[in-house]
C-alpha positions, 0 to 999 in steps of 0.5 A, a space after each residue: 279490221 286489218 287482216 289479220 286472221 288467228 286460229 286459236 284452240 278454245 282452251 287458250 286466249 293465245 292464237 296457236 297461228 297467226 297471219 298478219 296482213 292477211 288480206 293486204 291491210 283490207 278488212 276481213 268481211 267473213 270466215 268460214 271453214 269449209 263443211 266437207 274439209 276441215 283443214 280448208 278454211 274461206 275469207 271474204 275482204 270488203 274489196 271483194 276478195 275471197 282467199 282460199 286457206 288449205 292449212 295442209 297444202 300451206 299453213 303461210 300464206 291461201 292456195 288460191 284467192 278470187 277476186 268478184 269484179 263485178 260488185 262488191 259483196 258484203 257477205 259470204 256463207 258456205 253451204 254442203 253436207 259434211 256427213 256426205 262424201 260427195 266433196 259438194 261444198 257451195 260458197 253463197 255471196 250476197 252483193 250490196 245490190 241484194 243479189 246473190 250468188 251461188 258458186 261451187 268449190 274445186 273439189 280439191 278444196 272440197 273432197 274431204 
């Protein structure tokens, strides 16, 4: 609720990192990793933010953050095929208004 995010190892109660004030005080909505990039990680705000995390190009702070003007979303799921290496990674928002949305990842952030 006041986003911070924490990666943590399933064998230890403690975070192995921690970002506080993530996301400028606003509630993280959703997080997911990325199917085709593991060290790639996507987190939706409720201002409508989504913020890239590529924890091998910088584990301190996103490489990227995109901001959805237009409506405000309410949730967020990654699509793609993790046994394929084509890096097709598809990010699906839902808007309060029951739209949806399906956009495509850089293949930056997809490749693995």
């Amino acid at each position: 609720s006041d986003g911070s995010i924490r990666l943590h190892q399933m064998t230890s109660e403690y975070p192995l990192m921690q970002w506080n004030d993530s996301t400028k005080g606003q509630p993280v909505i959703a997080l997911q990793w990325a199917l085709t990039r593991p060290a790639v990680f996507f987190a939706l705000d409720a201002s409508s933010n989504i913020y890239i995390w590529d924890l091998l190009e910088n584990d301190l702070l996103p490489v990227a953050k995109q901001t959805i003007p237009s409506e405000k979303v309410s949730a967020m799921t990654l699509l793609g095929e993790p046994e394929k290496a084509n890096g097709l990674l598809g990010m699906v928002l839902a808007k309060e208004s029951g739209e949806i949305d399906i956009q495509y990842v850089k293949k930056k952030w997809a490749l693995p």
